[in-house]
PyMOL Python script that loads the backbone (N, CA, C, O; Angstrom):
from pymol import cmd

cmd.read_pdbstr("""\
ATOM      1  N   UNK A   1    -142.258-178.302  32.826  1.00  0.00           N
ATOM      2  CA  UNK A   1    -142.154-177.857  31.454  1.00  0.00           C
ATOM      3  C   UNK A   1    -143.301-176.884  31.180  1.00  0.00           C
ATOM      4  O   UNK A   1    -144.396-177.088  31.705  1.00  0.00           O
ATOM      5  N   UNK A   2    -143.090-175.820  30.368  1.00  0.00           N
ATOM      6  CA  UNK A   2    -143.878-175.142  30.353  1.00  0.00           C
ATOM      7  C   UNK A   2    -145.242-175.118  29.084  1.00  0.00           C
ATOM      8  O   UNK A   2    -144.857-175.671  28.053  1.00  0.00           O
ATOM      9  N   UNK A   3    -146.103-174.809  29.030  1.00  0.00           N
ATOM     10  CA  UNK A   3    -147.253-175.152  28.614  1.00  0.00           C
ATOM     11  C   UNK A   3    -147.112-175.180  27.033  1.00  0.00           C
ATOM     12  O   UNK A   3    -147.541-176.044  26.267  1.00  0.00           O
ATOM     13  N   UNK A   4    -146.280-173.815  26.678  1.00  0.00           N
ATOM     14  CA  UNK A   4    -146.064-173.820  25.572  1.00  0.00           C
ATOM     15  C   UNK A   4    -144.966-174.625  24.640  1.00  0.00           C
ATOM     16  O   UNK A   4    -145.073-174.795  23.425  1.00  0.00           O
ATOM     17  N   UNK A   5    -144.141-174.975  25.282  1.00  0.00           N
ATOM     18  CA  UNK A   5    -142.956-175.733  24.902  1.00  0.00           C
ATOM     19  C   UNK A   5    -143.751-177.377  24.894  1.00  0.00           C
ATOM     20  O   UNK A   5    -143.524-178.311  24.125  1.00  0.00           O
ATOM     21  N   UNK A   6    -144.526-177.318  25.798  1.00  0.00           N
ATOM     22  CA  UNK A   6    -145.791-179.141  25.467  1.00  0.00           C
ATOM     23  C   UNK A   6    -145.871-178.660  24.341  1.00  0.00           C
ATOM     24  O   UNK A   6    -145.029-179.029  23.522  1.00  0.00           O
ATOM     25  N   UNK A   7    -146.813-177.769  23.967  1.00  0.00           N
ATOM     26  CA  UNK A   7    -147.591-177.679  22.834  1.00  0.00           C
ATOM     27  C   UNK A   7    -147.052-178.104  22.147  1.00  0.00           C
ATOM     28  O   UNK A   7    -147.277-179.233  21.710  1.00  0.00           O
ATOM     29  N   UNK A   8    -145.552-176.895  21.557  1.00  0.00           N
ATOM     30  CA  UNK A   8    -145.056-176.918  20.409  1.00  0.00           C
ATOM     31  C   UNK A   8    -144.407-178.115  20.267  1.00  0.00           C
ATOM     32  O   UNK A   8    -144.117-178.320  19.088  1.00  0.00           O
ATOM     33  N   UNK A   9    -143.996-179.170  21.180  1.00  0.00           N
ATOM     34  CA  UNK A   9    -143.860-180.229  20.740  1.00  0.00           C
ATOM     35  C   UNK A   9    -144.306-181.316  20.334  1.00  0.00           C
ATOM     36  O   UNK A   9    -143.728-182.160  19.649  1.00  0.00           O
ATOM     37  N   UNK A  10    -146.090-181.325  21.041  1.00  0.00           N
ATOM     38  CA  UNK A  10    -147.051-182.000  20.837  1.00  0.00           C
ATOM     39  C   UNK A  10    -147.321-181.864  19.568  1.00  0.00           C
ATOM     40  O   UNK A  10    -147.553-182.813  18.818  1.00  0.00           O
ATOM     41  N   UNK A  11    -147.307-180.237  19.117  1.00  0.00           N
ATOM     42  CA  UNK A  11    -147.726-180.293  17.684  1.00  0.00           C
ATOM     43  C   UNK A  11    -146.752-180.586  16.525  1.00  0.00           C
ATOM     44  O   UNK A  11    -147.297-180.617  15.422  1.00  0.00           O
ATOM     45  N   UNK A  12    -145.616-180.775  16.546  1.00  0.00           N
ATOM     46  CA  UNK A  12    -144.531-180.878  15.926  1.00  0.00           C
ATOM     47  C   UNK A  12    -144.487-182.234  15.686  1.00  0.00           C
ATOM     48  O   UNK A  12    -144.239-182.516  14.514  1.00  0.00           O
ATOM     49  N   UNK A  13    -144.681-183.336  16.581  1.00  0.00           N
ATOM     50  CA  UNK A  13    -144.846-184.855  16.531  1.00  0.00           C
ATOM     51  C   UNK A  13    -146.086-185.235  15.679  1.00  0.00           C
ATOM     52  O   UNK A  13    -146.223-186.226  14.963  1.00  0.00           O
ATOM     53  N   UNK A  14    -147.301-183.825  16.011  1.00  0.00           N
ATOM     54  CA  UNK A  14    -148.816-184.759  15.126  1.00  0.00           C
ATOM     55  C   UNK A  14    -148.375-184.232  13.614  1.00  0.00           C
ATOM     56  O   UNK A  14    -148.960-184.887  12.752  1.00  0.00           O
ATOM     57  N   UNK A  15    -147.471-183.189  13.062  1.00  0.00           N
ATOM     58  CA  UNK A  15    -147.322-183.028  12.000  1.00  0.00           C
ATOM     59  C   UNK A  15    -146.031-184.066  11.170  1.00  0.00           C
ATOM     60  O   UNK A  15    -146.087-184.202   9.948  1.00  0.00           O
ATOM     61  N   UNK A  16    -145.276-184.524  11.726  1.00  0.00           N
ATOM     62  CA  UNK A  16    -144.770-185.200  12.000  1.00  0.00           C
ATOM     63  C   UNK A  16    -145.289-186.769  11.548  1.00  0.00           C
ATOM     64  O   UNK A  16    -144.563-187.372  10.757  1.00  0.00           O
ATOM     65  N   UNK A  17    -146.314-187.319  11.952  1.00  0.00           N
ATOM     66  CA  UNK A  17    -146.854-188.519  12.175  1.00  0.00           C
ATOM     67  C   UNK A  17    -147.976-188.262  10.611  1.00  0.00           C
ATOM     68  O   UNK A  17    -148.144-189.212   9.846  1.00  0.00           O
ATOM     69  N   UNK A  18    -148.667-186.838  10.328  1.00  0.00           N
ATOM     70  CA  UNK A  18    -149.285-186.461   9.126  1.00  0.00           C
ATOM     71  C   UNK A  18    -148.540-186.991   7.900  1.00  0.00           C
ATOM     72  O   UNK A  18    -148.835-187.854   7.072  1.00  0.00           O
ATOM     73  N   UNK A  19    -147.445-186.167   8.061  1.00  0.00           N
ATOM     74  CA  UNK A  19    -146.398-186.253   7.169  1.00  0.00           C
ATOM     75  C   UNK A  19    -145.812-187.752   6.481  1.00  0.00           C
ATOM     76  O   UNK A  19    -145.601-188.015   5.297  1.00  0.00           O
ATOM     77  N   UNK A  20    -145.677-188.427   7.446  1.00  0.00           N
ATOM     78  CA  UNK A  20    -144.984-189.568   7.016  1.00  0.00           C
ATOM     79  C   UNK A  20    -146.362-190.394   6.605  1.00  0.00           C
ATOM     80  O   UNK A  20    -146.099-191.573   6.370  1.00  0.00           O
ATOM     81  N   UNK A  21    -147.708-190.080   6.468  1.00  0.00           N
ATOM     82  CA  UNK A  21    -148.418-191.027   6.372  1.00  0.00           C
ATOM     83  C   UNK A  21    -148.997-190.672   5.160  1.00  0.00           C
ATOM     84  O   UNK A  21    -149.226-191.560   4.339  1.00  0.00           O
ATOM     85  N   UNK A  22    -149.387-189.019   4.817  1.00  0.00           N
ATOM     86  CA  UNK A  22    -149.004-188.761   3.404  1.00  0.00           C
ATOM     87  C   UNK A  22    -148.482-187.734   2.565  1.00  0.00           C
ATOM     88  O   UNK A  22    -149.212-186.827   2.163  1.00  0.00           O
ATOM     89  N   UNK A  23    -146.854-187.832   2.168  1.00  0.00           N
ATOM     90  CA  UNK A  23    -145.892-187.137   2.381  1.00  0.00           C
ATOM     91  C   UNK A  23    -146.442-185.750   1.402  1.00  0.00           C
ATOM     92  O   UNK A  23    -146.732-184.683   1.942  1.00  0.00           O
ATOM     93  N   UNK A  24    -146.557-186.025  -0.552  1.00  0.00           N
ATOM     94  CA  UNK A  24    -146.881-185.073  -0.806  1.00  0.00           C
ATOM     95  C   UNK A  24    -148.081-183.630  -0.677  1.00  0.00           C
ATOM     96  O   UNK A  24    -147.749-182.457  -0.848  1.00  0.00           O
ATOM     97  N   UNK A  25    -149.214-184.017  -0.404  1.00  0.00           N
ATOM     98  CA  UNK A  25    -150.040-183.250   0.360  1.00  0.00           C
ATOM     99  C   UNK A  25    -149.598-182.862   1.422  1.00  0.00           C
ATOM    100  O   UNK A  25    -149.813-181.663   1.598  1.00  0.00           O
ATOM    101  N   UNK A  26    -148.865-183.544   2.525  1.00  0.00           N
ATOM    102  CA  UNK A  26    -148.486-182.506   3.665  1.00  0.00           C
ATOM    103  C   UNK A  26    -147.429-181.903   3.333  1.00  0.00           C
ATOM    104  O   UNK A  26    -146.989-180.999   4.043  1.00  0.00           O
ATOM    105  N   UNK A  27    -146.900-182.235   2.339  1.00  0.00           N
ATOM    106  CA  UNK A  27    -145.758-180.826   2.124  1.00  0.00           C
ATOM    107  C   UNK A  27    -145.925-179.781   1.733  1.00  0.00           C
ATOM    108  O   UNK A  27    -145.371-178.733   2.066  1.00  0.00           O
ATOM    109  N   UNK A  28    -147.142-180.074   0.575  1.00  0.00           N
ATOM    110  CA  UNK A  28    -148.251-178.832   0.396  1.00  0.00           C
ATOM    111  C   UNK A  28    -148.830-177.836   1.160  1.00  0.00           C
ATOM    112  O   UNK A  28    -148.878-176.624   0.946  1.00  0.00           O
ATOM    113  N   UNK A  29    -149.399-178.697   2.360  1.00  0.00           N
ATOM    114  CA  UNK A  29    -150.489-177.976   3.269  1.00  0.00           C
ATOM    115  C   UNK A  29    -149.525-177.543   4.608  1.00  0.00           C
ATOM    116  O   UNK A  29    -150.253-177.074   5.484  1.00  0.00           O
ATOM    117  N   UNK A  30    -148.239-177.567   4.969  1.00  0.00           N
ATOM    118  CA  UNK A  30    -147.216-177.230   6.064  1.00  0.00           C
ATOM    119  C   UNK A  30    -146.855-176.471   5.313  1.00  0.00           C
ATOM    120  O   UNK A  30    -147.085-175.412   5.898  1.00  0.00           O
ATOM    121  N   UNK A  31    -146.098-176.040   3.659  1.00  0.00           N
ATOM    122  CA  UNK A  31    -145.923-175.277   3.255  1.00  0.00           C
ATOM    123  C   UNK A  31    -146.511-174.286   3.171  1.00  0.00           C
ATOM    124  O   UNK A  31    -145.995-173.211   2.865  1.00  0.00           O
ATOM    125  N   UNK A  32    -147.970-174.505   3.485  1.00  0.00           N
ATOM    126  CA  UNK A  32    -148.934-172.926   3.133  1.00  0.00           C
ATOM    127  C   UNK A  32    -149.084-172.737   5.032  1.00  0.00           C
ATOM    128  O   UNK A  32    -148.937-171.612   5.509  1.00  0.00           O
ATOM    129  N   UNK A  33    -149.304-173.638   5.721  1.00  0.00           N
ATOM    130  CA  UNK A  33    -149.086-173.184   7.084  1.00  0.00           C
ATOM    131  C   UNK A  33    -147.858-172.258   7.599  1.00  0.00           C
ATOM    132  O   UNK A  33    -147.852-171.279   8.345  1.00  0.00           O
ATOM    133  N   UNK A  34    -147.017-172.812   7.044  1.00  0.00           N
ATOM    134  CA  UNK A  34    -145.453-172.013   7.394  1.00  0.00           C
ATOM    135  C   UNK A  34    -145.743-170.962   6.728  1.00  0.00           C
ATOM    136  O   UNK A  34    -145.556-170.069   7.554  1.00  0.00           O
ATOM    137  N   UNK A  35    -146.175-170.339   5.497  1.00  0.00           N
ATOM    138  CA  UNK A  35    -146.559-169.181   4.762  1.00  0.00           C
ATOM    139  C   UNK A  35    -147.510-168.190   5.952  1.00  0.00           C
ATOM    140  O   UNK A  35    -146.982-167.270   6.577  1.00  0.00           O
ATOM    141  N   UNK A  36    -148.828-168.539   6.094  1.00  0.00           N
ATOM    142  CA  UNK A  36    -149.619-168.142   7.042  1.00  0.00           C
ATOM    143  C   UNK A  36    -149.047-168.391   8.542  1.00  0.00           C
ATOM    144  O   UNK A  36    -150.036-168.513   9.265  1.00  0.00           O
ATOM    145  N   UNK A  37    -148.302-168.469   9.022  1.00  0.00           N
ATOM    146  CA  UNK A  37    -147.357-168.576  10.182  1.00  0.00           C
ATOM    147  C   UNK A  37    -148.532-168.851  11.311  1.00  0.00           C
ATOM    148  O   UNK A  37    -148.294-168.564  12.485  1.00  0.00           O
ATOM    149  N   UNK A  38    -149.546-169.300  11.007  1.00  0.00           N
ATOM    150  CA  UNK A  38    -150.600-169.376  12.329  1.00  0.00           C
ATOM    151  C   UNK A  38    -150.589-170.588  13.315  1.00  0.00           C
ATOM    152  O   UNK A  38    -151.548-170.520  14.084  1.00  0.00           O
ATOM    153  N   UNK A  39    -149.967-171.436  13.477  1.00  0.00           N
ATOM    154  CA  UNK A  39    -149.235-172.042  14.517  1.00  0.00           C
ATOM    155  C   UNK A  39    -147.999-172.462  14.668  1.00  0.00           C
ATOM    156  O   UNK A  39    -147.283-172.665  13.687  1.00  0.00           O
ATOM    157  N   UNK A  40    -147.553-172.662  16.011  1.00  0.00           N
ATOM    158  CA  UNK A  40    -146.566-172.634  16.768  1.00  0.00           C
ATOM    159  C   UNK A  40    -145.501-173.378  16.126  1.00  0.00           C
ATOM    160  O   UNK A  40    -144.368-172.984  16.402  1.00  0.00           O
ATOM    161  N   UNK A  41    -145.597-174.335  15.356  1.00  0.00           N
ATOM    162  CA  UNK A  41    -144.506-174.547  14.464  1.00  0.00           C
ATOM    163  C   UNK A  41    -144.260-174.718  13.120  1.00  0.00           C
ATOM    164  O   UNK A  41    -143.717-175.453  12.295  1.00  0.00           O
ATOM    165  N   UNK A  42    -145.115-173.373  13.319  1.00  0.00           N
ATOM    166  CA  UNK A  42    -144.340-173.009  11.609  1.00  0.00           C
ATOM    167  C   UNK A  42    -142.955-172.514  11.555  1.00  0.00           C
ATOM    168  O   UNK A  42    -142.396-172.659  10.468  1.00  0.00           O
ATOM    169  N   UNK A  43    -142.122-171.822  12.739  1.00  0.00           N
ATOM    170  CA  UNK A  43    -140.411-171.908  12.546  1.00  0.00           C
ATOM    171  C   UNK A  43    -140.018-172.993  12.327  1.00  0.00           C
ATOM    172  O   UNK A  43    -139.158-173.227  11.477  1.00  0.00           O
ATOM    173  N   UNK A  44    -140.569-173.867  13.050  1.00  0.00           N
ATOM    174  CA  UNK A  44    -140.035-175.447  12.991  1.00  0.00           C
ATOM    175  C   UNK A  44    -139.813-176.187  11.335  1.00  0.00           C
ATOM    176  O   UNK A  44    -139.011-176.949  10.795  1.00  0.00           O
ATOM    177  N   UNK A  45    -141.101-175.403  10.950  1.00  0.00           N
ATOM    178  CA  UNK A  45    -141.468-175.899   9.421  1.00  0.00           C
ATOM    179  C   UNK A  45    -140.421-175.464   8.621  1.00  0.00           C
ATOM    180  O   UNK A  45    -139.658-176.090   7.885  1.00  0.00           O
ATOM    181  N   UNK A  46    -140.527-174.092   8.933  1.00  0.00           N
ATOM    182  CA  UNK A  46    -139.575-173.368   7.564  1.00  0.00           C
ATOM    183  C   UNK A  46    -137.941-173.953   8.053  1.00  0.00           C
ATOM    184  O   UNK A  46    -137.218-174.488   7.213  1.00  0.00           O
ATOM    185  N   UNK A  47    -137.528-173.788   9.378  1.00  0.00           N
ATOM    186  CA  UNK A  47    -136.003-174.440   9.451  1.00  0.00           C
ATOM    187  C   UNK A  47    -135.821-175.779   9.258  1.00  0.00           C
ATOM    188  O   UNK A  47    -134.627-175.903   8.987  1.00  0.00           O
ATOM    189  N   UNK A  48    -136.420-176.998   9.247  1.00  0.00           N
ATOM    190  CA  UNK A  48    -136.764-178.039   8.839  1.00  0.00           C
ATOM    191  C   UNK A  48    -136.649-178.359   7.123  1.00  0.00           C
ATOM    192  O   UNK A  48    -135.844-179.138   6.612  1.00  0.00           O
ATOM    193  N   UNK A  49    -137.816-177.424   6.304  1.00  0.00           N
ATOM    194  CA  UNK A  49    -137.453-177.229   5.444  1.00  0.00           C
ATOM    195  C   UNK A  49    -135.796-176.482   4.816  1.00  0.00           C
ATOM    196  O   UNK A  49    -135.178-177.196   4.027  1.00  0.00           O
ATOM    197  N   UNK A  50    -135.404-175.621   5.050  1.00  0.00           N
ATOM    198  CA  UNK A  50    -133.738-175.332   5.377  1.00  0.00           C
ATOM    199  C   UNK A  50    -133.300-176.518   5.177  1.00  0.00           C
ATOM    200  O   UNK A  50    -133.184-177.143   4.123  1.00  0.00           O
ATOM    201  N   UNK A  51    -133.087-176.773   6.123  1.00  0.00           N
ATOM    202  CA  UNK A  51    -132.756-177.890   6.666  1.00  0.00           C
ATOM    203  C   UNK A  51    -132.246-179.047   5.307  1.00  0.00           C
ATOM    204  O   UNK A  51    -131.175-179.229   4.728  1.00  0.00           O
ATOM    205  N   UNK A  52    -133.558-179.637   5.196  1.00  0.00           N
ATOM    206  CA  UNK A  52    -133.592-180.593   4.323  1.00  0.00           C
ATOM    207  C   UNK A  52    -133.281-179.941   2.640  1.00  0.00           C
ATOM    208  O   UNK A  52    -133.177-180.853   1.820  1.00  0.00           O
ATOM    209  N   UNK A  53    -133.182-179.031   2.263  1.00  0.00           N
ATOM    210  CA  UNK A  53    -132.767-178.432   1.323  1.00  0.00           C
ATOM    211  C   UNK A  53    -131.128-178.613   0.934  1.00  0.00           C
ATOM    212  O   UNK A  53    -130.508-179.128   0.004  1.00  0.00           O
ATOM    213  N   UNK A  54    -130.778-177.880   2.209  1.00  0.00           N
ATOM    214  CA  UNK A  54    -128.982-177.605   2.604  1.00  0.00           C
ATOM    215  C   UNK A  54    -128.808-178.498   2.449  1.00  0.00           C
ATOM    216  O   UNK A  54    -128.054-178.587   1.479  1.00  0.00           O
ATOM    217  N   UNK A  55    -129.239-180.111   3.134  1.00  0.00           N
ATOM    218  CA  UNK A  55    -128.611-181.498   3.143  1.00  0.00           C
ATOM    219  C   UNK A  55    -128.738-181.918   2.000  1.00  0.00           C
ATOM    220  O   UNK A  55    -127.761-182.544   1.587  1.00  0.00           O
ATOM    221  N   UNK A  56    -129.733-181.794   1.197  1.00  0.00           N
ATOM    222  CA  UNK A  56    -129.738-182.643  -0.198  1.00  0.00           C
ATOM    223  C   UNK A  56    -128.690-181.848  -1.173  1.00  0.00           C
ATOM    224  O   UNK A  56    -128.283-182.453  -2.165  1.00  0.00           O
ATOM    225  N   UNK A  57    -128.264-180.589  -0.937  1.00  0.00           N
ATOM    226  CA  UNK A  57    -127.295-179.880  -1.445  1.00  0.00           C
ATOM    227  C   UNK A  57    -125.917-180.690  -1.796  1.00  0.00           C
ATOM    228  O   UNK A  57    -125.331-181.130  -2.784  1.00  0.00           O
ATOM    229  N   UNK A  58    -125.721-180.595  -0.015  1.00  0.00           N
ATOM    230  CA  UNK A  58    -124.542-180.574   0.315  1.00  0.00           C
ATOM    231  C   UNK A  58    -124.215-182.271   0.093  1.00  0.00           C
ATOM    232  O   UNK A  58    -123.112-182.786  -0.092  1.00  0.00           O
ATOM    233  N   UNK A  59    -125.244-182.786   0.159  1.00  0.00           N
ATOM    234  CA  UNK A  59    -125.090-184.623  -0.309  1.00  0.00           C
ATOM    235  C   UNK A  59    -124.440-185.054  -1.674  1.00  0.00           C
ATOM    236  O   UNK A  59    -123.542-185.826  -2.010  1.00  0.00           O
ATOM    237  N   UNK A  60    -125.509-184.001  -2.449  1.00  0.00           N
ATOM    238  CA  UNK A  60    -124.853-183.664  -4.173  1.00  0.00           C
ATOM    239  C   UNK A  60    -123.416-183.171  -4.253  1.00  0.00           C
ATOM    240  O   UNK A  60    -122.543-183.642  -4.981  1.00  0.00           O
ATOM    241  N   UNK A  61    -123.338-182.526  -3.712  1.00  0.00           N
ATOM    242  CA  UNK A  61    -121.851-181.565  -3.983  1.00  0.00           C
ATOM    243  C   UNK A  61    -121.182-182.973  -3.431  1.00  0.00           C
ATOM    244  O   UNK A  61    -120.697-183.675  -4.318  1.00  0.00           O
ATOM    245  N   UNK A  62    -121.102-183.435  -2.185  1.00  0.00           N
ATOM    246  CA  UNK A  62    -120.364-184.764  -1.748  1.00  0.00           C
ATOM    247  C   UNK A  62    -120.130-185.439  -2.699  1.00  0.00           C
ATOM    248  O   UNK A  62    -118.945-185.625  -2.975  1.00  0.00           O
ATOM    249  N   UNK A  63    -121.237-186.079  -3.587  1.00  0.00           N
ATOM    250  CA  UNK A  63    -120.754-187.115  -4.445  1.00  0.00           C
ATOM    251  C   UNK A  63    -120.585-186.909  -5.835  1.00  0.00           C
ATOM    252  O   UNK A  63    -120.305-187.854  -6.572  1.00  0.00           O
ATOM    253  N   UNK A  64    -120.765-185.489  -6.355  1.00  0.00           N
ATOM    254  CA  UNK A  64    -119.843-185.273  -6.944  1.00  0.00           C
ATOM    255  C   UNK A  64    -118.262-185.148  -7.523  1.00  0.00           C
ATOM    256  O   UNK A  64    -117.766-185.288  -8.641  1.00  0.00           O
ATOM    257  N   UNK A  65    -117.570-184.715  -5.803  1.00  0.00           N
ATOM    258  CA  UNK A  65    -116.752-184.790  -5.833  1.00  0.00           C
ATOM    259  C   UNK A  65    -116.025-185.803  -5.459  1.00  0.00           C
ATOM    260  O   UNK A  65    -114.852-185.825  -5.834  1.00  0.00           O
ATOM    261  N   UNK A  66    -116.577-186.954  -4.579  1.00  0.00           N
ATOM    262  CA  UNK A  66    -116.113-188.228  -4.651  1.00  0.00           C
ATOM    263  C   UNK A  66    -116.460-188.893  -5.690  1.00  0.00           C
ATOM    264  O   UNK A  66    -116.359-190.116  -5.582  1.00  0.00           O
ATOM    265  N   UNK A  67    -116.991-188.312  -7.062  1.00  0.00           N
ATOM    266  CA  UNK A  67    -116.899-188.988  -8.554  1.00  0.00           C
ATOM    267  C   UNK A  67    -116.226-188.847  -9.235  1.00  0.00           C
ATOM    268  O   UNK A  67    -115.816-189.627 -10.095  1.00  0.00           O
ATOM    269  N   UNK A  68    -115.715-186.947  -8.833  1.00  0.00           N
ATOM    270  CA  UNK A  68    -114.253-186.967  -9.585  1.00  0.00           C
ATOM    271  C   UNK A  68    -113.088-187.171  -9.452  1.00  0.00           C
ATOM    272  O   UNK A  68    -112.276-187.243 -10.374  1.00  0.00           O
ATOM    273  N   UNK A  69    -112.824-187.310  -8.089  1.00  0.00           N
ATOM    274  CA  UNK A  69    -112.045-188.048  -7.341  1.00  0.00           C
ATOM    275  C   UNK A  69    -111.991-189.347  -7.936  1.00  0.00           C
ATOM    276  O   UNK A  69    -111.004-189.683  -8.591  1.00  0.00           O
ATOM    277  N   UNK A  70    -112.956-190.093  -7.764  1.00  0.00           N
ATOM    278  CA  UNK A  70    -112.806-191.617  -8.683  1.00  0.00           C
ATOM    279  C   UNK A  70    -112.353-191.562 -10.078  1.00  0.00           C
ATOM    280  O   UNK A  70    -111.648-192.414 -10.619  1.00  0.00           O
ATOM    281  N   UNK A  71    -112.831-190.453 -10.639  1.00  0.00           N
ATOM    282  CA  UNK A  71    -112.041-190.714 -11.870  1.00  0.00           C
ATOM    283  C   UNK A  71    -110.559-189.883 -12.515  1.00  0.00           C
ATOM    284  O   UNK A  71    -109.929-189.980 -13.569  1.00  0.00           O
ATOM    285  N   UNK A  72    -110.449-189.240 -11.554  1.00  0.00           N
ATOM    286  CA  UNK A  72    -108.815-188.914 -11.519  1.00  0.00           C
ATOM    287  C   UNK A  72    -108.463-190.165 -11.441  1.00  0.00           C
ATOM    288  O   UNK A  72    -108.190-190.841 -12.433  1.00  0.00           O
ATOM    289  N   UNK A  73    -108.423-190.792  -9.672  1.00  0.00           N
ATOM    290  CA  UNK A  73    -107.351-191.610  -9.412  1.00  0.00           C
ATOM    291  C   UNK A  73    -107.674-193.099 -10.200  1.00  0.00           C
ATOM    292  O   UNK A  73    -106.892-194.045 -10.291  1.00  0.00           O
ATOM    293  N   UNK A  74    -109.257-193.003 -10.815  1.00  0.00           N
ATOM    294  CA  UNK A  74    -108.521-194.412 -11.144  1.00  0.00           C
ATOM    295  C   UNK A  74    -108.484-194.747 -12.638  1.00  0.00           C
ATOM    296  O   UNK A  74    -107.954-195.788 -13.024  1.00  0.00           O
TER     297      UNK A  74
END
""", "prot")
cmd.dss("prot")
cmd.show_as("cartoon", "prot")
cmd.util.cbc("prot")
cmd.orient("prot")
């Protein structure tokens, strides 16, 4: 494996392990990292972020429409 592909995964797991330990500040401080793009996974950051955006979207739109669905049919 190559040196850089360790890295970026090494570092992806310690932000990772940041994150879940304290969520709003690191969303803060990955958000301004992904801004300043100065390490290796800040793509990771910003598609991640994507990511989790699109899904909370598309979760809403879901149960929306399985609400109106419920109240047509019943």
């Amino acid at each position: 494996m190559p040196d850089a592909e360790f890295e970026l995964k090494h570092e992806a797991v310690d932000e990772l392990k940041r994150l879940a330990a304290h969520p709003v500040q690191e969303v803060e401080r990955l958000e301004q990292t992904a801004l300043e793009g100065r390490t290796a996974a800040s793509i990771l950051i910003i598609v991640a972020g994507i990511f989790v955006g699109v899904s909370l979207i598309a979760a809403a739109m879901y149960g929306l429409v399985e609400f109106v669905t419920w109240l047509v049919e019943g």
